[in-house]
N, C-alpha and C positions, 0 to 999 in steps of 0.2 A: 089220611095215612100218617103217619110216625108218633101216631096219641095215642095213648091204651086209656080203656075204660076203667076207673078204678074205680068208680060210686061207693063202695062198700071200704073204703079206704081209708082208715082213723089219720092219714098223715097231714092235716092240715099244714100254714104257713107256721103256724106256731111253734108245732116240733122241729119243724125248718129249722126255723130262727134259734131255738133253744139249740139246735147241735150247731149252729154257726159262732155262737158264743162262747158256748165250751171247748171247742176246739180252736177259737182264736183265741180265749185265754189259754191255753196251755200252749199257745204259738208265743204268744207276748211274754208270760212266764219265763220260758227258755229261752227270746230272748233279750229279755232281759235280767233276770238273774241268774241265769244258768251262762249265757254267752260273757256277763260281765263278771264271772266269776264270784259275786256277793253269796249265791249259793254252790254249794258242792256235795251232788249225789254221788255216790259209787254203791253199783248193789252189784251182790255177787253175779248176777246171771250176763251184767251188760254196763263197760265205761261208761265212763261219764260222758264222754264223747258222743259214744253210739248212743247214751239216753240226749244230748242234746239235737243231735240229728234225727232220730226220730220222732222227738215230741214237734221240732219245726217242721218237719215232714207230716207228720198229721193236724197241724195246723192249715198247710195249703186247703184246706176242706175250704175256710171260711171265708174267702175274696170269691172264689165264683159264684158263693152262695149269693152272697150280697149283690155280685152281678144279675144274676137270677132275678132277684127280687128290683133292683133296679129295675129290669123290664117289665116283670107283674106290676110294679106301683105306676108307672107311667101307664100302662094299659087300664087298672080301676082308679086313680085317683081322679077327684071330683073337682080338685085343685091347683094344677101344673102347679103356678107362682108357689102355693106356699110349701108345695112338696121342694122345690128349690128352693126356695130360703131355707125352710129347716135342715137341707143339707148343708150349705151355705155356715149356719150360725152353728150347729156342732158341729162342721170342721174347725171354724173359728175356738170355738170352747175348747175342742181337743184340742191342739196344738200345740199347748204346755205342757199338760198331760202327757201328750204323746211324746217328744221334746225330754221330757225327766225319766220316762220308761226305757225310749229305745238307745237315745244316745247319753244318757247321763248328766244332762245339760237342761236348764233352766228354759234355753232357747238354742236351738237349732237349725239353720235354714238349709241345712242341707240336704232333708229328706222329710219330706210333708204327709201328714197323715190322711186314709184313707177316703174318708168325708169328700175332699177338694179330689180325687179321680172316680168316686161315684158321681158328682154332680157335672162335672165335663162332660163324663158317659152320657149324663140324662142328659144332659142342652143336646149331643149330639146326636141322638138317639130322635128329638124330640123336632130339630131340623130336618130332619133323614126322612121323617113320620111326613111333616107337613107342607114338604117341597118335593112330590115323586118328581123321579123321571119319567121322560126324556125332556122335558123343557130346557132348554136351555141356559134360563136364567137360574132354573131349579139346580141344574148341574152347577154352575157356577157357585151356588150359595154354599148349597150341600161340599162342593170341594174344600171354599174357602174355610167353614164352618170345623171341617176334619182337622184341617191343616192348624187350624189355631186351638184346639183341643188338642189334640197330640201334643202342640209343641208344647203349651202351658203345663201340659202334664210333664212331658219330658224335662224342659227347661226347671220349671218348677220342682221338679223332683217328687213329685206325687207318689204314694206308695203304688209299686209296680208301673208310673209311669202309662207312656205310650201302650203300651201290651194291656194295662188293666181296659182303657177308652177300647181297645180293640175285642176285646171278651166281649165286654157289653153291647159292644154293634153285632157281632157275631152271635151272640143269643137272641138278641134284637131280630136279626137278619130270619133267624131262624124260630119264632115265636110261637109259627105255629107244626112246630113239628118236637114235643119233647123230647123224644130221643135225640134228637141231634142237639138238644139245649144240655141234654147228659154227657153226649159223648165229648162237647166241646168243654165242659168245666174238668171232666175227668181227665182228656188230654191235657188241657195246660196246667194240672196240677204233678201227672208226671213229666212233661216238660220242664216244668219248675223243679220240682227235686226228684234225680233220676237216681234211685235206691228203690231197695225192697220194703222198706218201709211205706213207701207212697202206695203201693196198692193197696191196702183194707180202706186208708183214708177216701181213695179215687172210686174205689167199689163200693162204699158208705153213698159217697156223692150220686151216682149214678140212679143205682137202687132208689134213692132217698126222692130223686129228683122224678123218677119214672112212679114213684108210690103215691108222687102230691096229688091231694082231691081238688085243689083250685080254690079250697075254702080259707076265708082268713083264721080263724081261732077256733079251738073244738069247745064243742058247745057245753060240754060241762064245766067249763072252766067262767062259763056266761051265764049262768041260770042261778036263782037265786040270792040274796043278801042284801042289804039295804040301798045298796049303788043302782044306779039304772046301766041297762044294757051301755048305753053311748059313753059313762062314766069308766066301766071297766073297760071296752074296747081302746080311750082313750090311755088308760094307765097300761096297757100292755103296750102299747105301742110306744109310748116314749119313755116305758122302761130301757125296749130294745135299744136307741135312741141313748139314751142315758150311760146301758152298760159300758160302752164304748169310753169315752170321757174319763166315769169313776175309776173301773179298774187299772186303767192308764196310769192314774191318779195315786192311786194304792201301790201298786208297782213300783211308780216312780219316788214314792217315798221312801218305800224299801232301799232301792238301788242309791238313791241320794243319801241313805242315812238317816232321814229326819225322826 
């Protein structure tokens, strides 16, 4: 119950991820050069205002997605450790990046990018996994384990914080029931920003999420050319991986000037 059979379903992770990107860059975009004022749109139909809030309003698409996929890669990866460290070291890499995009700052410690509350989610995701209850020590662990994820999020100032760790247990929680993995990213996306703007963004997600075939990459995008299968599956992945960092990157150049 709460799966639909999509078999015949072109949505793989891949368009996943491609609308997770586009829609975080047009989140980062706005705000960072639209909220820092370095650019200024005004189009007749809609302020600049109301083009800044909508564009970060259809940006919230891209943190549940990633939550999403948090949970899918702890469920196929082959490799717990090094799916944690490569969280781990691109949050590391972003951090300037992120640091020159969001705050205009070389360095910033007051708001941590995205990377360092996906990999909390996964540790806690991954304690939750391998200490059931009712044991008791299990419950102890699993408590202590929540408690120092949250806070490091919180304390840390990870983007979205305590509430991002809490997405990802709660699709976690609910794994095997897609709908409720839809309804939960669509909620906290109008939660997040309560306009009319949010629903095409929350109805994209929904839809999107309810269309996925559970496959990693469409296979046309695999077949053919001098690379071997393992070669391109490798460059798509830490494209996604990469885009994160660069645009950061780009952005934060704009907004600094350079």
């Amino acid at each position: 119950m709460g799966n639909f059979d999509f078999e015949n379903s072109k949505m793989s992770a891949f368009y996943l991820k491609i609308a997770a990107v586009v829609f975080m860059f047009i989140d980062h975009f706005a705000a960072s050069l639209l909220g820092s004022g370095v650019i200024s749109i005004e189009l007749p139909f809609i302020s600049g205002a109301e083009l800044y809030t909508a564009l970060r309003s259809f940006g919230r698409f891209s943190f549940p997605m990633y939550c999403f996929f948090i949970v899918e890669g702890y469920k196929y990866t082959k490799d717990l450790k090094k799916y944690m460290s490569r969280l781990l070291v691109f949050g590391i890499i972003s951090e300037i990046p992120f640091d020159m995009a969001i705050s205009g700052k070389i360095l910033e410690s007051s708001h941590q990018n995205v990377f360092f509350t996906l990999l909390l989610g996964l540790i806690l995701i991954t304690v939750l996994d391998k200490y059931p209850l009712p044991d008791i020590n299990s419950f102890s662990l699993r408590f202590v384990t929540m408690a120092v994820c949250m806070g490091l999020a919180y304390f840390g100032k990870t983007d979205y914080e305590y509430i991002g760790i809490a997405i990802i247990v709660l699709m976690y929680s609910a794994r095997n029931y897609r709908i409720i993995q839809a309804f939960i990213g669509a909620a906290f996306m109008i939660y997040e920003y309560q306009n009319v703007y949010i629903i095409l963004p929350a109805a994209l997600f929904f839809i999107m999420i309810m269309l996925y075939n559970g496959q990693r990459e469409p296979s046309p995008l695999l077949q053919g050319g001098r690379f071997s299968l393992l070669q391109k599956e490798r460059f798509i992945k830490y494209f996604f991986y990469m885009f994160y960092p660069v645009h950061l990157l780009v952005l934060g150049i704009m907004r600094l000037g350079f």
